[in-house]
PAMIBA-187179 format. One record per residue (C-alpha): x, y, z; residue in three letters; residue number from 0. Coordinates in steps of 0.05 Angstrom, whole numbers, always signed. Each point is the difference from the previous one (the first is absolute). Last residue first. Example, Ala and Ser with C-alpha at 12.3 -4.5 7.8 and 13.67 -1.06 7.14 Angstrom:
ATOM      x      y      z residu num
ATOM   +273    -21   +143    Ser   1
ATOM    -27    -69    +13    Ala   0
REM end
This chain:
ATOM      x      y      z residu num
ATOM   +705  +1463  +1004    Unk  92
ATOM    -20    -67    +11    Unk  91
ATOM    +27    -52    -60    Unk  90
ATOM    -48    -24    -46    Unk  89
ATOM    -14    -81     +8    Unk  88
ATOM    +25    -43    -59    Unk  87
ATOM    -54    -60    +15    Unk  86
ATOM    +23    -67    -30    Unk  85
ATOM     +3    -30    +67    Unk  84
ATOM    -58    +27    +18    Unk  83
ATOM    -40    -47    -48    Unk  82
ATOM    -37    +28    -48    Unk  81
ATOM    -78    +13    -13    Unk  80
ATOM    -34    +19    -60    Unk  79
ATOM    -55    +54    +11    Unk  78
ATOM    -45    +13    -66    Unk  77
ATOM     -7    +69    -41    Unk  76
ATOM     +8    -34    -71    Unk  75
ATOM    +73    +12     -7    Unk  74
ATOM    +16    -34    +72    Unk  73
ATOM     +7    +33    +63    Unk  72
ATOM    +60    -24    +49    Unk  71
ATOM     -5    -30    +65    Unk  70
ATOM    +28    -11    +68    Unk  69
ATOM    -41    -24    +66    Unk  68
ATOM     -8    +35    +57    Unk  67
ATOM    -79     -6    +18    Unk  66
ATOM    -16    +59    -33    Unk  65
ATOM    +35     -9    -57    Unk  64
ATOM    +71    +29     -8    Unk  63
ATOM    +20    +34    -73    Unk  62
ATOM    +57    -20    -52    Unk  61
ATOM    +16    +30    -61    Unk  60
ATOM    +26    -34    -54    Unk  59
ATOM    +75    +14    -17    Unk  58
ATOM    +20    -77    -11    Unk  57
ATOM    +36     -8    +57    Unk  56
ATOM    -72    +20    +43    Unk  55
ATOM     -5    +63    +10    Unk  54
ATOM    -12    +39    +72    Unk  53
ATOM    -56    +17    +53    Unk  52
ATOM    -54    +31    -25    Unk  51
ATOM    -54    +14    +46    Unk  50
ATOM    -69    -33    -13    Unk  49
ATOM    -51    +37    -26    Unk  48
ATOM     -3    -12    -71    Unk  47
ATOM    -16    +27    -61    Unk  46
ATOM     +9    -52    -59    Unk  45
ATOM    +54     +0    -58    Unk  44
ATOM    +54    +25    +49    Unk  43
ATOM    +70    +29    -17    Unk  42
ATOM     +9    -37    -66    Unk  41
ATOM    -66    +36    -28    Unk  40
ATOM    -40    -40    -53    Unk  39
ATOM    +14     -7    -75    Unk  38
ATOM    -48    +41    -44    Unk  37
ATOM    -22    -50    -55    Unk  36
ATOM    +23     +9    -68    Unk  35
ATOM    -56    -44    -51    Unk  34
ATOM    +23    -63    -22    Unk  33
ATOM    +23     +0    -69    Unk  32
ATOM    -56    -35    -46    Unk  31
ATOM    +20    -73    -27    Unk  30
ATOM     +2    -15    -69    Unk  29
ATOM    -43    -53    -15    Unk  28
ATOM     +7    -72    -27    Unk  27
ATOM    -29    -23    -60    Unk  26
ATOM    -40    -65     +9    Unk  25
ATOM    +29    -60    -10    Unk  24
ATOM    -54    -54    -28    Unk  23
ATOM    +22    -16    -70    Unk  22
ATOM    -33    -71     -5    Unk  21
ATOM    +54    -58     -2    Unk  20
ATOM    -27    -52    -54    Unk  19
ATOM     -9    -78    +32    Unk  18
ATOM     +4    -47    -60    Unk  17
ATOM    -61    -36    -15    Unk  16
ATOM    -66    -23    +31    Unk  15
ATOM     +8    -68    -26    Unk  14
ATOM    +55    -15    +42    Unk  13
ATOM    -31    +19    +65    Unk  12
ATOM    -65    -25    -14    Unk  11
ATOM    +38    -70    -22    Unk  10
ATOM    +43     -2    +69    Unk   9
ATOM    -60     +8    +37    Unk   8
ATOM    -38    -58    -32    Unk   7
ATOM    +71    -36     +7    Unk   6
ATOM     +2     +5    +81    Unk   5
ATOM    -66     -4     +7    Unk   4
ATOM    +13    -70    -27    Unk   3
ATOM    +59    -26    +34    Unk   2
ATOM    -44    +21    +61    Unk   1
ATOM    -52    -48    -12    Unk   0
REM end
């Protein structure tokens, strides 16, 4: 039984011809420049409260929570913490 759904297939294949590849590709299109976006402020992207104590070694600035802990602001406003070991506090004056 198999043997023979094996040929009937075999014949509708084979009498159905040679495959032809269809021209399918669509053009591709050029890509618009991205519109010049203001880039937000180094010093601090987000008001904050908190006092600022130092940088961290990369030059970001560095501000004490209310409970003592150490972070920085992100781009988009948010507060990343850091460990206080990475904390480059300002010198008192």
């Amino acid at each position: 039984m198999r043997a023979f759904i094996v040929a009937i297939c075999c014949a509708v294949l084979l009498s159905a011809g040679p495959i032809q590849k269809q021209d399918t590709v669509k053009p591709r299109k050029k890509k618009q420049p991205a519109a010049q976006v203001a880039s937000p402020s180094v010093e601090s992207p987000a008001p904050t409260n908190d006092p600022r104590v130092g940088t961290t070694k990369s030059g970001q600035v560095v501000y004490r929570g209310k409970k003592g802990g150490y972070y920085v602001l992100t781009p988009s406003g948010r507060k990343r913490y850091v460990k206080e070991a990475d904390v480059l506090l300002d010198q008192p004056k």
